[in-house]
NUKOL-966131 format. One record per residue (C-alpha): residue in one letter; y, z, x; residue number from 1. Coordinates in steps of 0.02 Angstrom, whole numbers. Layout:
<nulos>
<nulo><marlo>a</marlo><Y>Y</Y><Z>Z</Z><X>X</X><filum>NUM</filum></nulo>
...
</nulos>
This chain:
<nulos>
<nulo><marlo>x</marlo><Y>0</Y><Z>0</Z><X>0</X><filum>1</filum></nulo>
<nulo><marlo>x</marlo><Y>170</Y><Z>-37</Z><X>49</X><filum>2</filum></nulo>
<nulo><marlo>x</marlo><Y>343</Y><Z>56</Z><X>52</X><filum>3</filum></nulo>
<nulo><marlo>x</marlo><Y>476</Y><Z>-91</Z><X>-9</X><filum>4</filum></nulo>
<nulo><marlo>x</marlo><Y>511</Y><Z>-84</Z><X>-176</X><filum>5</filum></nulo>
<nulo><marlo>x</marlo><Y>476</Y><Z>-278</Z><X>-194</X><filum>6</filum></nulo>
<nulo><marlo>x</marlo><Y>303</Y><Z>-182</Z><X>-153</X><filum>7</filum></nulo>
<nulo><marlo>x</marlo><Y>266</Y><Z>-41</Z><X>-269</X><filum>8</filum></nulo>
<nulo><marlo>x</marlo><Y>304</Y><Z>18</Z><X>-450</X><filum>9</filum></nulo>
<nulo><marlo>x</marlo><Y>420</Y><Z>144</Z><X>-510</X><filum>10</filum></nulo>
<nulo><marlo>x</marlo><Y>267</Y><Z>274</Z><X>-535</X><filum>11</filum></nulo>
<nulo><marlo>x</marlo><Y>221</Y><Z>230</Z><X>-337</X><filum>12</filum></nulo>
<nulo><marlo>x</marlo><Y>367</Y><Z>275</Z><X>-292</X><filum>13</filum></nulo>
<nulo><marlo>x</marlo><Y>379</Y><Z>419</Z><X>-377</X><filum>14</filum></nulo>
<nulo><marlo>x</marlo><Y>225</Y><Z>459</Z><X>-289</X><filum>15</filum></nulo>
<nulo><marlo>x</marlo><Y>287</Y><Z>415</Z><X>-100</X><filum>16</filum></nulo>
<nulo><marlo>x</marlo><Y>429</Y><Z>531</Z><X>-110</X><filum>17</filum></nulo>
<nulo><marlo>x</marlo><Y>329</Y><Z>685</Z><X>-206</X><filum>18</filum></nulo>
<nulo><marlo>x</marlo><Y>206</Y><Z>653</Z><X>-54</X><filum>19</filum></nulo>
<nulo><marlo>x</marlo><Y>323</Y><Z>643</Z><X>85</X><filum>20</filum></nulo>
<nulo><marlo>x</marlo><Y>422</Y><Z>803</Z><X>31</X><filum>21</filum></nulo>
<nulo><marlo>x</marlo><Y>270</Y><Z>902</Z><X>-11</X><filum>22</filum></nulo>
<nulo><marlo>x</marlo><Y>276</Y><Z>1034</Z><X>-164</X><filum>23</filum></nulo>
<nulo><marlo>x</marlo><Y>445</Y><Z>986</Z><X>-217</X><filum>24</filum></nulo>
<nulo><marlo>x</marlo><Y>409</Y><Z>1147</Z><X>-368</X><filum>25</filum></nulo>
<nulo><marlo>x</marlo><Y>405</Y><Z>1287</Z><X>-185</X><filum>26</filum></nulo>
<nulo><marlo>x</marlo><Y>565</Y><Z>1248</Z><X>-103</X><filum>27</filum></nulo>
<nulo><marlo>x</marlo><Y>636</Y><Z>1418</Z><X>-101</X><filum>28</filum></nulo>
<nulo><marlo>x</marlo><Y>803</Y><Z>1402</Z><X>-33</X><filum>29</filum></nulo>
<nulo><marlo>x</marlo><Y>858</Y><Z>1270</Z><X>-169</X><filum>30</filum></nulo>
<nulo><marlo>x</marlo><Y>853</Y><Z>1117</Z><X>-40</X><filum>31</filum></nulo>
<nulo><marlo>x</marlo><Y>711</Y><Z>1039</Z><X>-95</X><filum>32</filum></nulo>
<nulo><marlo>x</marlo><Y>797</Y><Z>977</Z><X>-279</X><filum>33</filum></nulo>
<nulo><marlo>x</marlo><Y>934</Y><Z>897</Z><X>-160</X><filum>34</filum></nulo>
<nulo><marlo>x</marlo><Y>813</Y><Z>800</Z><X>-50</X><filum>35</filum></nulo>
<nulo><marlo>x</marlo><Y>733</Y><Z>735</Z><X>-227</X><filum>36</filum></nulo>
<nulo><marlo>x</marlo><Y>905</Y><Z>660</Z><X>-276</X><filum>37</filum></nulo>
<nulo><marlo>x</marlo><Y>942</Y><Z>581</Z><X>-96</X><filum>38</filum></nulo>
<nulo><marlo>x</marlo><Y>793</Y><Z>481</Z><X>-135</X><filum>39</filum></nulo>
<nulo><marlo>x</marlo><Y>809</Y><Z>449</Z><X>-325</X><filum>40</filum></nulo>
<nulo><marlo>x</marlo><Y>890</Y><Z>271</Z><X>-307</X><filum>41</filum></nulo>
<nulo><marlo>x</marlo><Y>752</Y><Z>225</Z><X>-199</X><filum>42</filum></nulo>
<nulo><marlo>x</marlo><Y>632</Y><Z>282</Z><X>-338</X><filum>43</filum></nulo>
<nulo><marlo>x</marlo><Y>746</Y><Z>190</Z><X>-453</X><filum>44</filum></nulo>
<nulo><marlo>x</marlo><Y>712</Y><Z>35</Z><X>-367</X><filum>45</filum></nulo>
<nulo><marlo>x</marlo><Y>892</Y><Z>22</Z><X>-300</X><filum>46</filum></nulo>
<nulo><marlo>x</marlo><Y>899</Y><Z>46</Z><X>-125</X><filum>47</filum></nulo>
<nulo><marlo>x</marlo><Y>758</Y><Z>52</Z><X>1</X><filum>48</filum></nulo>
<nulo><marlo>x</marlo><Y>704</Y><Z>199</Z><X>101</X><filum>49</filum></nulo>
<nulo><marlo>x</marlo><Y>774</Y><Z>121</Z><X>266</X><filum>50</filum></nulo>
<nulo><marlo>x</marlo><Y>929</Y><Z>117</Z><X>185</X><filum>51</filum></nulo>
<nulo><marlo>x</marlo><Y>927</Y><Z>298</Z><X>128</X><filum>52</filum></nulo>
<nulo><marlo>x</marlo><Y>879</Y><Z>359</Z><X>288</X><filum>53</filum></nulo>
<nulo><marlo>x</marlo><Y>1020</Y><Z>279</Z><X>381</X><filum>54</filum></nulo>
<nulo><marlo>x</marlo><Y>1148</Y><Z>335</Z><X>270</X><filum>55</filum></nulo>
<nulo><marlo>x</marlo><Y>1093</Y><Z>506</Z><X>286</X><filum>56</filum></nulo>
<nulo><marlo>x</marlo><Y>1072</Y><Z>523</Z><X>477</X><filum>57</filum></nulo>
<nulo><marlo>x</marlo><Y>1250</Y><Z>415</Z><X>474</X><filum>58</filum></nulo>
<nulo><marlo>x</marlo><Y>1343</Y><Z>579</Z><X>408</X><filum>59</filum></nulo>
<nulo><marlo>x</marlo><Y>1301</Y><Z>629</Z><X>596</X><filum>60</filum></nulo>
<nulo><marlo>x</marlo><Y>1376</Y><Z>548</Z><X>700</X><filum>61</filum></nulo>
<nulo><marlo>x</marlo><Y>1548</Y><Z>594</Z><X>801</X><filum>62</filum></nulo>
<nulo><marlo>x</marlo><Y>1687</Y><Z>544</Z><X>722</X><filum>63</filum></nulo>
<nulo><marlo>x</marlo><Y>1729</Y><Z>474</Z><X>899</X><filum>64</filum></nulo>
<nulo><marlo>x</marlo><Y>1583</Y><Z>337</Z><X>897</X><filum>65</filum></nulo>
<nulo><marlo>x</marlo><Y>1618</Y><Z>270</Z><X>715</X><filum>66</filum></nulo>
<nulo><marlo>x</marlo><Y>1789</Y><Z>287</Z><X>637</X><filum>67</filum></nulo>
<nulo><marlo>x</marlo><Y>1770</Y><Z>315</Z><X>459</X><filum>68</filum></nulo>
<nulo><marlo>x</marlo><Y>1638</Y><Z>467</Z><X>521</X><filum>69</filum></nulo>
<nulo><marlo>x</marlo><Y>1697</Y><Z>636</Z><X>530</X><filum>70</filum></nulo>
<nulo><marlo>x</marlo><Y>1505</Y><Z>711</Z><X>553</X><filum>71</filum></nulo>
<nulo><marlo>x</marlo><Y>1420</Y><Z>849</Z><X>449</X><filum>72</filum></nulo>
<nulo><marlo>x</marlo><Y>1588</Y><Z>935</Z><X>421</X><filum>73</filum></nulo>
<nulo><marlo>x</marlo><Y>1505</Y><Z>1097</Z><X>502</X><filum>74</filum></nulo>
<nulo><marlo>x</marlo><Y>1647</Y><Z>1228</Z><X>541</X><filum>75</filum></nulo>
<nulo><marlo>x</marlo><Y>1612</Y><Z>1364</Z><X>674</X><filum>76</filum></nulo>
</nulos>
């Protein structure tokens, strides 16, 4: 089985992300319902999971090596 969406049903999908993110039901610190919804418009058939993931890890990097980019907005 593939990953693309061109590749898989809605119900797959589904599947991949419940799989990859294990017991979605036991995330105790409340993170795991936010990790669902980063990857809803992949289950929706609207963006791939390539594209997800490099939007995500793109909210890290230095506002110095991509303007537009001010990073996680961590404050010490």
């Amino acid at each position: 089985m593939g990953y693309l969406i061109s590749e898989t049903t809605r119900v797959e999908r589904e599947k991949i992300v419940a799989d990859s993110l294990g017991n979605i039901s036991a995330g105790c610190d409340g993170c795991m319902a936010g990790l669902v919804e980063m990857y809803q418009d992949y289950i929706d058939g609207k963006k791939e999971l390539r594209e997800i993931n490099m939007e995500f890890c793109a909210r890290y990097v230095k506002s110095d090596d991509m303007p537009g980019r001010s990073g996680c907005g961590y404050q010490r």
